[in-house]
VEXTI-839378 format. One line per field, with one value per residue (C-alpha): x, y, z; residue number from 1; chain. Coordinates in steps of 0.1 Angstrom, whole numbers. Each point is the difference from the previous one (the first is absolute). Layout:
east = c(X,...)
north = c(Y,...)
up = c(Z,...)
seq = c(NUM,...)
mol = c(A,...)
//
This chain:
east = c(-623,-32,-27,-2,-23,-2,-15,20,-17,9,1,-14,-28,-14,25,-11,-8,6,-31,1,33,-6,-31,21,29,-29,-12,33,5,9,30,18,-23,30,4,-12,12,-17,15,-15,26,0,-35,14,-12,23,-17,10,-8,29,10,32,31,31,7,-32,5,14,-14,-33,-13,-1,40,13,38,23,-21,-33,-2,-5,-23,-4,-27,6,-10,30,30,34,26,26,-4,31,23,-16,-3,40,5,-30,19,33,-12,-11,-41,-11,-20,-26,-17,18,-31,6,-29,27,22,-26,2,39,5,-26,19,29,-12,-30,-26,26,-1,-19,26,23,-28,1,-33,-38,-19,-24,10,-19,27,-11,26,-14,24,2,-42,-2,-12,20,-16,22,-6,32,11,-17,-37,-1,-16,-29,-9,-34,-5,-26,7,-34,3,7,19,23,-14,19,1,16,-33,-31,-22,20,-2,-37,-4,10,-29,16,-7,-31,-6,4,0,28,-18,33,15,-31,10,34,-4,-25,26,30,-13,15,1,40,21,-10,-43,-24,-36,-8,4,16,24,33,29,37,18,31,31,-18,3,-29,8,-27,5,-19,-5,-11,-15,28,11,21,11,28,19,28,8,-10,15,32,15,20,33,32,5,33,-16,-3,-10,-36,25,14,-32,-13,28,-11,-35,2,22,-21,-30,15,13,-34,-16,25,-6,-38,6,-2,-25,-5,-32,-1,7,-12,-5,-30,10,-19,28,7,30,-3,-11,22,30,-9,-4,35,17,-20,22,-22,-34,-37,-22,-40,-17,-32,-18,-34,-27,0,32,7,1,21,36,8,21,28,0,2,28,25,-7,14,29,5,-6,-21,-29,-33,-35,-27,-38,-31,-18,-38,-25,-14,17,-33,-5,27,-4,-21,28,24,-21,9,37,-12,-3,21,-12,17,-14,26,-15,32,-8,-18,35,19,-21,2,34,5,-24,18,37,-16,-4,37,12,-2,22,0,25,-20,13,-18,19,21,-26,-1,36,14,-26,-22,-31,-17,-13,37,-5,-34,18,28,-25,-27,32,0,-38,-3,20,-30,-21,-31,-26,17,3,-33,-22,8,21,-14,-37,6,23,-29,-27,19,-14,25,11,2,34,19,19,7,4,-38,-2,32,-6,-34,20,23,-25,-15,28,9,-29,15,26,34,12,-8,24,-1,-27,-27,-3,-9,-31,-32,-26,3,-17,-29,-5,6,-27,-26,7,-3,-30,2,5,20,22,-2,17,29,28,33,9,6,33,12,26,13,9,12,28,8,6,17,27,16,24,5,9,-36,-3,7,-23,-29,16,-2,-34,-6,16,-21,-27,-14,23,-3,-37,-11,23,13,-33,-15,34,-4,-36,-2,32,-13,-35,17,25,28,33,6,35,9,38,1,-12,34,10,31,-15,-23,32,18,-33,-8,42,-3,-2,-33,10,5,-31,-25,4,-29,-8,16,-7,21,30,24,-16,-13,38,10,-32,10,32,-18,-28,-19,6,-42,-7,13,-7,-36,-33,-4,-35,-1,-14,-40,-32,-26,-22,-13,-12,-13,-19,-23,-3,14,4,-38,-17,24,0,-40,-5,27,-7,-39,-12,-27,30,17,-29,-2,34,6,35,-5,-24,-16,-8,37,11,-30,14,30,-3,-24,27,25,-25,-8,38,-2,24,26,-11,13,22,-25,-24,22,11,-34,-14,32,-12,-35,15,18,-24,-27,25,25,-15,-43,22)
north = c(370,15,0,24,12,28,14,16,20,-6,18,30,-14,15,-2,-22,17,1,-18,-27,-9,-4,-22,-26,5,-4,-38,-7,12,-35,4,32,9,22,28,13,20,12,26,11,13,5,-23,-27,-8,-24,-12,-23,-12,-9,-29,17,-22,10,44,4,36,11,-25,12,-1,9,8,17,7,26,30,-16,-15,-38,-10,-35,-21,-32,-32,-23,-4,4,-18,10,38,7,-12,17,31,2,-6,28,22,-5,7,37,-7,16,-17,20,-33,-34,-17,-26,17,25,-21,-9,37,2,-35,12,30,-20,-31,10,-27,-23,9,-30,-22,14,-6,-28,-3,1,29,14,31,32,30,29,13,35,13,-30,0,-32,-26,-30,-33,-22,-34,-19,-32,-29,18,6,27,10,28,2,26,7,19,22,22,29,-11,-28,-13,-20,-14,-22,-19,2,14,34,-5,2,25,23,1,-3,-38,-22,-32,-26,-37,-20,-31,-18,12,-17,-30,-1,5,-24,-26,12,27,27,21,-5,27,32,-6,7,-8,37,1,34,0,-18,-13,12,-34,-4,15,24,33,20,35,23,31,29,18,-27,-24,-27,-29,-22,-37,-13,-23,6,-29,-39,-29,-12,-34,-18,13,-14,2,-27,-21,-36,-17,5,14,25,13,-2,18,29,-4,5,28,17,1,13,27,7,-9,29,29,-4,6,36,19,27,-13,-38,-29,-37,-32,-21,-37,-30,-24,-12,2,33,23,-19,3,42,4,-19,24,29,-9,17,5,-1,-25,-10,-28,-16,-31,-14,-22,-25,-24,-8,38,9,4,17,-26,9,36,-5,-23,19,34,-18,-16,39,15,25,19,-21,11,-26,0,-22,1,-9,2,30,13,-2,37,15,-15,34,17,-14,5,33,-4,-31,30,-22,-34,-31,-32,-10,-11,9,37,-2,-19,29,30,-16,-4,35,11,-21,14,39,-2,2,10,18,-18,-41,-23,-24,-33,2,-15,-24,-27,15,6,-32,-24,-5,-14,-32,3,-5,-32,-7,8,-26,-24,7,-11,-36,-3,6,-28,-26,-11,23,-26,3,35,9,-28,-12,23,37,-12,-19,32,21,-19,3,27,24,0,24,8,27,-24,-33,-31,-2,37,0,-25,18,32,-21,-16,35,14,-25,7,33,7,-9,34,13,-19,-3,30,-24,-6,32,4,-2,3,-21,2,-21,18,35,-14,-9,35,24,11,-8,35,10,-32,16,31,-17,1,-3,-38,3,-18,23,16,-30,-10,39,-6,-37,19,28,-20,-10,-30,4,-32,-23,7,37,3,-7,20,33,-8,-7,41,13,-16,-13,16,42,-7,-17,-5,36,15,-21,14,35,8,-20,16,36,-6,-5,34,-21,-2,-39,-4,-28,-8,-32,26,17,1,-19,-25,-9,3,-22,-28,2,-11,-32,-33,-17,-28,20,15,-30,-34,-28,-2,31,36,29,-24,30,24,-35,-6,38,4,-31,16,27,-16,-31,-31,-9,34,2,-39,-2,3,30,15,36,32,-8,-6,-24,15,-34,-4,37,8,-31,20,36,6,-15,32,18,-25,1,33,6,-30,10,-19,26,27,-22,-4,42,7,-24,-14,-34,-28,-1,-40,-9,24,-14,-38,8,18,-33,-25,20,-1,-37,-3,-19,20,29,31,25,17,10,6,25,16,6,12,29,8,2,25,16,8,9,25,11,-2,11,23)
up = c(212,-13,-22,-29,-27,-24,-36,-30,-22,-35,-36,17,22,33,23,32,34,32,20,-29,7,37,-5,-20,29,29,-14,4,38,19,-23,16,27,10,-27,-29,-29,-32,-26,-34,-25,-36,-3,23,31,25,33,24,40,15,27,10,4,-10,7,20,5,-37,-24,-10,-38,-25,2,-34,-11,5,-22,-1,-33,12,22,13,26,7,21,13,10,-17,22,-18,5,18,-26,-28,19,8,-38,-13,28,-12,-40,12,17,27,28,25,16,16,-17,-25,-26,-8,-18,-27,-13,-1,-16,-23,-11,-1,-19,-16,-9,12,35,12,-12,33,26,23,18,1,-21,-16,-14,-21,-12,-19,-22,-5,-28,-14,2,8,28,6,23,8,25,15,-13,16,2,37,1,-21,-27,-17,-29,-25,-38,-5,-29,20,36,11,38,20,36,23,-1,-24,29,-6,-39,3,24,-27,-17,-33,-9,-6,20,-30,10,-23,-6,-8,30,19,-17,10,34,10,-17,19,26,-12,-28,-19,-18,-8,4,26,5,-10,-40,1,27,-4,22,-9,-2,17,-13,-18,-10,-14,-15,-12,-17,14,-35,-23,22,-15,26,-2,20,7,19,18,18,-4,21,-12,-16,18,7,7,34,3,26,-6,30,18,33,-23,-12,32,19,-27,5,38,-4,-25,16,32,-15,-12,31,16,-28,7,40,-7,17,24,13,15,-21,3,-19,-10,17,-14,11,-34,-18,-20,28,21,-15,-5,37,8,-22,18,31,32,-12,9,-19,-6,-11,6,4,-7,21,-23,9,-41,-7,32,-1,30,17,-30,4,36,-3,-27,23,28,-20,-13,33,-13,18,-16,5,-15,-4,-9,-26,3,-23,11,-25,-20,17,-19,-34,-15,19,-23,-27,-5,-4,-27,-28,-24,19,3,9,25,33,24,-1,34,14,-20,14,37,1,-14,25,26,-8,-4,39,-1,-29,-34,-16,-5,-27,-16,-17,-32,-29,15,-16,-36,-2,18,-13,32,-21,4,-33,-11,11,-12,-34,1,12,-28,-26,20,5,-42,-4,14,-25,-8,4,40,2,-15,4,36,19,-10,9,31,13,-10,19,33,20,13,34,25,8,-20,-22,3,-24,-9,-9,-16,-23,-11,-8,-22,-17,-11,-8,-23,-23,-11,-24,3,-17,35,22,38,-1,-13,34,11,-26,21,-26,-31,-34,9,33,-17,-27,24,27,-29,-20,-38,-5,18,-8,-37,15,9,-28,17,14,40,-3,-24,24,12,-36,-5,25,-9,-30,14,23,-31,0,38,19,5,38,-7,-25,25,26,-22,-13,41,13,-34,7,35,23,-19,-9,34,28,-4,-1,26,26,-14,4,34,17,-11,8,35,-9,6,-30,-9,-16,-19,2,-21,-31,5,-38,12,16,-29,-23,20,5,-39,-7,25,-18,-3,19,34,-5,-4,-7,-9,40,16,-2,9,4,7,16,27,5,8,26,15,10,22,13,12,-28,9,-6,-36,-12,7,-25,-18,12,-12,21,-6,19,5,-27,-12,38,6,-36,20,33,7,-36,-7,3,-25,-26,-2,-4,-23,-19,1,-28,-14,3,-22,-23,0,-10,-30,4,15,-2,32,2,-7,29,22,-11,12,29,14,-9,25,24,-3,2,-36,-14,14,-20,23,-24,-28,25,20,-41,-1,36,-7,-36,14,25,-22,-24,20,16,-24,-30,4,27)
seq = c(1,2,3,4,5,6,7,8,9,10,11,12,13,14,15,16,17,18,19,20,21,22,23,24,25,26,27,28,29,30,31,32,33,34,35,36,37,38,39,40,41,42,43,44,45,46,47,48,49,50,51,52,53,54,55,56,57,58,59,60,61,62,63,64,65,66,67,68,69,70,71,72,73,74,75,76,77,78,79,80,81,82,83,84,85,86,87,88,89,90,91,92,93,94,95,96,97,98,99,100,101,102,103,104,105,106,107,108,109,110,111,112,113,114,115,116,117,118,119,120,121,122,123,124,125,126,127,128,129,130,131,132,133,134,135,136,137,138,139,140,141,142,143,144,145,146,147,148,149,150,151,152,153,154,155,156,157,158,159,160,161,162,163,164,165,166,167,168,169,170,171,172,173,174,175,176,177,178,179,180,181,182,183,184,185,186,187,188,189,190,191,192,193,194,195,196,197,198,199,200,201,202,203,204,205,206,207,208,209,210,211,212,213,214,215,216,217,218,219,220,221,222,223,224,225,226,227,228,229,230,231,232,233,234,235,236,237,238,239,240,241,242,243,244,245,246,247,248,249,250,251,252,253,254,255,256,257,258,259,260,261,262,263,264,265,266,267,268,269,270,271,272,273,274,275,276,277,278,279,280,281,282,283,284,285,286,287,288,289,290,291,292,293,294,295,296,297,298,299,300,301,302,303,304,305,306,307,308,309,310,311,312,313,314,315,316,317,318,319,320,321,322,323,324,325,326,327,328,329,330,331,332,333,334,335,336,337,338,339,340,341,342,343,344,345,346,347,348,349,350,351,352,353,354,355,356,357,358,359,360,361,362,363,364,365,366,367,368,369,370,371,372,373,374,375,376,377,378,379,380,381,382,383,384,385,386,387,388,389,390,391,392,393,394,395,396,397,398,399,400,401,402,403,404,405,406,407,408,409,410,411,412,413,414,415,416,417,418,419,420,421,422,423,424,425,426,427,428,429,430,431,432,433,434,435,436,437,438,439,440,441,442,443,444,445,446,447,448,449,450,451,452,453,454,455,456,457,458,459,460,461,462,463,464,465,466,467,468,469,470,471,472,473,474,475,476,477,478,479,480,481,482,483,484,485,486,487,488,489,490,491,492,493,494,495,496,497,498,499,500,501,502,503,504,505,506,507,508,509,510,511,512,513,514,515,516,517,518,519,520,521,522,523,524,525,526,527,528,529,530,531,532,533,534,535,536,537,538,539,540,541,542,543,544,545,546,547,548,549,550,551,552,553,554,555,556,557,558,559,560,561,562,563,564,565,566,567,568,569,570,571,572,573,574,575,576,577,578,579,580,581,582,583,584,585,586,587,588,589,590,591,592,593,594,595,596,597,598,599,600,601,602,603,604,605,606,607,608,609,610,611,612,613,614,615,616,617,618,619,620,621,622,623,624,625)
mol = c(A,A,A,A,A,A,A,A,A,A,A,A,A,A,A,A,A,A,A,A,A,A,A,A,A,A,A,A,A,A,A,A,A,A,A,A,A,A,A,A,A,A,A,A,A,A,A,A,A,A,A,A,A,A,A,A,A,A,A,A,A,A,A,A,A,A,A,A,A,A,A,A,A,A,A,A,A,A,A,A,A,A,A,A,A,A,A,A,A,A,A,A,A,A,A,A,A,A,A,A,A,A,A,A,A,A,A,A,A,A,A,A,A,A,A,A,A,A,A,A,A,A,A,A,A,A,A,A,A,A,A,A,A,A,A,A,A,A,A,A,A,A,A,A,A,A,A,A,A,A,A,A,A,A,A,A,A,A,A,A,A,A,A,A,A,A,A,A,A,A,A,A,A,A,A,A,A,A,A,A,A,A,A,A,A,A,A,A,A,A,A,A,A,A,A,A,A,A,A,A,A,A,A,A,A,A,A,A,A,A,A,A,A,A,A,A,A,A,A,A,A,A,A,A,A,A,A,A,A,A,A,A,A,A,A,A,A,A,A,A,A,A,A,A,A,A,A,A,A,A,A,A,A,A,A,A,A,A,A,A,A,A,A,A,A,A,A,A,A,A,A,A,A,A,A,A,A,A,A,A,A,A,A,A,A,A,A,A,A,A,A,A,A,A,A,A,A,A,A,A,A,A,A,A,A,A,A,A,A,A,A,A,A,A,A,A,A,A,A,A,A,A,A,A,A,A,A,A,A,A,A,A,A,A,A,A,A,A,A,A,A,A,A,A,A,A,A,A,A,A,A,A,A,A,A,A,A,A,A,A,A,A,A,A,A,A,A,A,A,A,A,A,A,A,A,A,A,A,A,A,A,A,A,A,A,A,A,A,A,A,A,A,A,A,A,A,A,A,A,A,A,A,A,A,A,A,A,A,A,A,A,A,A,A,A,A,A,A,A,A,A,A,A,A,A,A,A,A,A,A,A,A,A,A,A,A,A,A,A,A,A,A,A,A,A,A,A,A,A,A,A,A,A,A,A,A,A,A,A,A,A,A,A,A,A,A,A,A,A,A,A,A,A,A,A,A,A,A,A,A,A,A,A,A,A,A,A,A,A,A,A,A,A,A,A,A,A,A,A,A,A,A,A,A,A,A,A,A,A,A,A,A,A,A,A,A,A,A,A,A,A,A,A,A,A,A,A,A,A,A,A,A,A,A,A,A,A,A,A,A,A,A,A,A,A,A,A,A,A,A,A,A,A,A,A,A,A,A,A,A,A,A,A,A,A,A,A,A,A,A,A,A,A,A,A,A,A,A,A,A,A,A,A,A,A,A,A,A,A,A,A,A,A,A,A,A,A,A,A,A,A,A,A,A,A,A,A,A,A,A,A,A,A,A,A,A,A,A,A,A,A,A,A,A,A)
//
């Protein structure tokens, strides 16, 4: 694991040097504070920091082939090394490390530009072809770990986060107005866009090949998730036999380490069921103050069912003190409040380890979603008359003040009624749009409103679009993993676990695994009042039954609470109203309106307020630098 950066000179430009390539690889530090490596050959520099996990003593980068002529860096994990190393040895390659870095060269000489197609893992990859004068990035197949680049005239730049990208001195701090928009309506930026108009995110698998000589580059993907294949099962057993055998073998090819290994624990079913296939293992989760956000009696309760070594911890909300902390990992921000629970944990299980499997995925691929729900019951609620829905129900749910608990009926039924007021085209993600066009109308400045020319649900109608005629449950479940879970959840785990210098894995993003969940029939997925039918069923086999059919409350915090009291002080100042009026992006009144009606606990506005106390941040450090 490690973070990496570099430049390439292109069409004769000046090649980069030596103390610029270690500045982008220092802002990236809490990613390898172990090692670093920087080379500059032919006009291409590769740099990287490394966390070492796997060949501690031999597996430094960059690592190059047999005479020289390819050289790779990379950040990840390929758990299938081993295998592809006994077949590169037996077609003639020769080996000098035990590291798993090694194989991307060989299987490059091998394979050419279809190499990635042969790696099983986590990665983000940049090879330099140097007869072939070319530069090849490449990022792994579910997005888990993270490449940036920017095209100048002259260079390609790219790092393992945008920090380093900028560091090189070769790119403008441009704010993409459309981007703005997007995120404060889902709090995050989707596909390929950043908040910075000039630096880009490779998409999942993706390759990105740029020649050297005449600055020509060119996309492509390698790899999208499957239709559904015929697996032979027909009973919800069957499938769930496989299941439970897939994911352990996953669980099992991701135990490989040479430093120590452990598990995040949450006590619900998808980290769950990751640390029962783990066998012996140590595991972290924590808890909160607040007794509606606190779910440490089920982590407690499936470690001792498991027998596994636990260690817990409470959250308070102190962790006000480390919010500008966090800030600085935020470069490509995301609105999602459980990074403090993500960065504690990760904190938490670096006492111990450097290493720690994650559950991620389990609810995008398996159908773990609420809003699935909220979707089959907006299809019964349309059937009232209008007169009902519009004229009495909507209005008198509206008026009810929210309560105080994290979810509940009251709040529930708020969300819904929101959500139904957007398009239908968008499916169960309605429900995760926090700013709608009235709100987006009355937050921006008519200007900058002006500025704005691409629709903020254009990527969720892009992949509605792009899943084809999959099966109706599956069609939201691959607009879900291209969506929420690469463009948030991953990034949230990713920048949080390294900000800690500890390697999250992800076994349910095994690219069997999601083969295998995207083949299942809808109906074992999600039904009109269940979610994750299956995957329920298999984790009641290996731990508590209470454990596994309880609410859904997701890893979050209080914030609702806190932006009243610890979170007070922050809010204010980076919601100041004449530093607002200064900068010419919002309309100051609207944000002042609705930062009082949170505070007069009229309406819950935590989530655009919180989008907007990290773009504040953000800007103020990231972008005016």
């Amino acid at each position: 694991m490690c973070g990496i950066a570099g430049i390439a000179a292109m069409a004769g430009a000046n090649s980069p040097d030596v103390v610029q390539l270690r500045r982008m690889c220092d802002t990236i530090l809490h990613r390898g504070p172990d090692d670093e490596g920087l080379e500059i050959k032919d006009g291409v520099g590769l740099g990287m920091r490394r966390l070492a996990i796997i060949d501690i003593s031999g597996g430094n980068q960059p690592i190059c082939n047999e005479d020289g002529t390819v050289r790779t860096i990379f950040n990840g994990e390929i758990y299938n090394f081993r295998e592809l190393r006994r077949n590169l040895v037996a077609a003639g390659h020769i080996f000098r490390t035990q590291s798993d870095t090694e194989v991307i060269v060989h299987s490059y000489e091998e394979y050419g530009s279809e190499f990635p197609k042969y790696l099983n893992g986590m990665f983000a990859i940049a090879l330099h072809d140097i007869p072939g004068k070319k530069l090849l990035l490449v990022r792994d197949q579910l997005g888990i770990k993270p490449l940036y680049y920017t095209l100048t005239r002259n260079h390609i730049v790219w790092g393992s986060e945008i920090k380093a990208v900028i560091a090189s001195g070769l790119v403008e701090r441009n704010l993409d107005i459309d981007a703005l928009g997007e995120f404060l309506t889902w709090e995050y930026v989707p596909g390929a866009g950043t908040l910075f108009r000039d630096i880009r995110k490779l998409e999942p698998g993706t390759i990105l090949e740029v020649g050297l000589e005449n600055s020509v580059s060119r996309e492509t993907t390698y790899w999208d998730i499957p239709r559904e294949s015929e697996y032979g099962f027909t009973t919800i057993d069957e499938w769930q036999e496989a299941v439970d055998a897939t994911l352990s073998r996953s669980v099992q090819s991701q135990l490989i380490s040479d430093v120590p290994l452990g598990a995040f624990l949450s006590g619900g079913v998808d980290s769950s069921l990751v640390v029962a296939a783990m066998g012996r293992a140590k595991t972290f989760s924590i808890g909160f103050d607040d007794p509606s956000y606190n779910e440490l009696y089920y982590s407690r309760k499936v470690s001792e069912h498991l027998g596994v070594d636990h260690k817990t911890e409470i959250i308070r909300s102190s962790v006000a003190d480390i919010f500008y902390k966090l800030m600085y990992f935020m470069d490509d921000p995301i609105g999602d409040f459980s990074i403090f629970p993500t960065y504690l944990v990760s904190k938490l299980a670096r006492t111990d380890v450097t290493v720690a499997l994650s559950g991620d995925g389990g609810d995008e691929l398996f159908g773990g979603y609420e809003t699935y729900l909220a979707n089959s019951k907006a299809r019964q609620y349309a059937r009232l008359p209008s007169i009902i829905r519009n004229g009495i129900i909507a209005p008198w749910v509206r008026s009810i003040k929210p309560r105080p608990a994290k979810k509940g009926l009251v709040n529930k039924l708020k969300r819904f009624v929101d959500g139904l007021d957007e398009p239908e085209i968008l499916g169960h993600a309605r429900w995760r749009k926090f700013v709608n066009d009235d709100l987006r109308e009355k937050i921006f400045l008519p200007g900058i409103l002006d500025q704005m020319k691409r629709s903020v649900d254009h990527h969720i109608v892009k992949l509605n679009r792009d899943a084809g005629n999959r099966t109706p449950v599956n069609r939201s479940l691959y607009v879900d993993v291209k969506s929420y879970l690469v463009d948030n959840c991953l990034v949230k785990t990713d920048r949080m676990s390294m900000a800690a210098s500890l390697e999250a894995r992800v076994p349910f993003l095994d690219r069997e695994v999601v083969e295998l969940a995207f083949s299942i029939p809808d109906a074992f997925k999600v039904s009109q009042s269940e979610t994750k039918i299956l995957l329920k069923r298999l984790a009641a086999r290996h731990i508590p039954r209470d454990c596994v059919y309880r609410p859904k409350e997701g890893f979050s915090i209080p914030i609702k609470h806190w932006l009243k009291t610890e979170f007070r002080s922050i809010m204010e100042d980076e919601l100041n109203e004449n530093r607002i009026r200064q900068e010419g992006i919002f309309q100051p009144e609207a944000i002042r309106m609705i930062k009082e009606k949170h505070l007069k606990g009229v309406e819950n506005n935590s989530h655009i307020l919180w989008s907007l106390i990290v773009f504040q941040s953000w800007r103020r450090i990231w972008l005016e630098g």
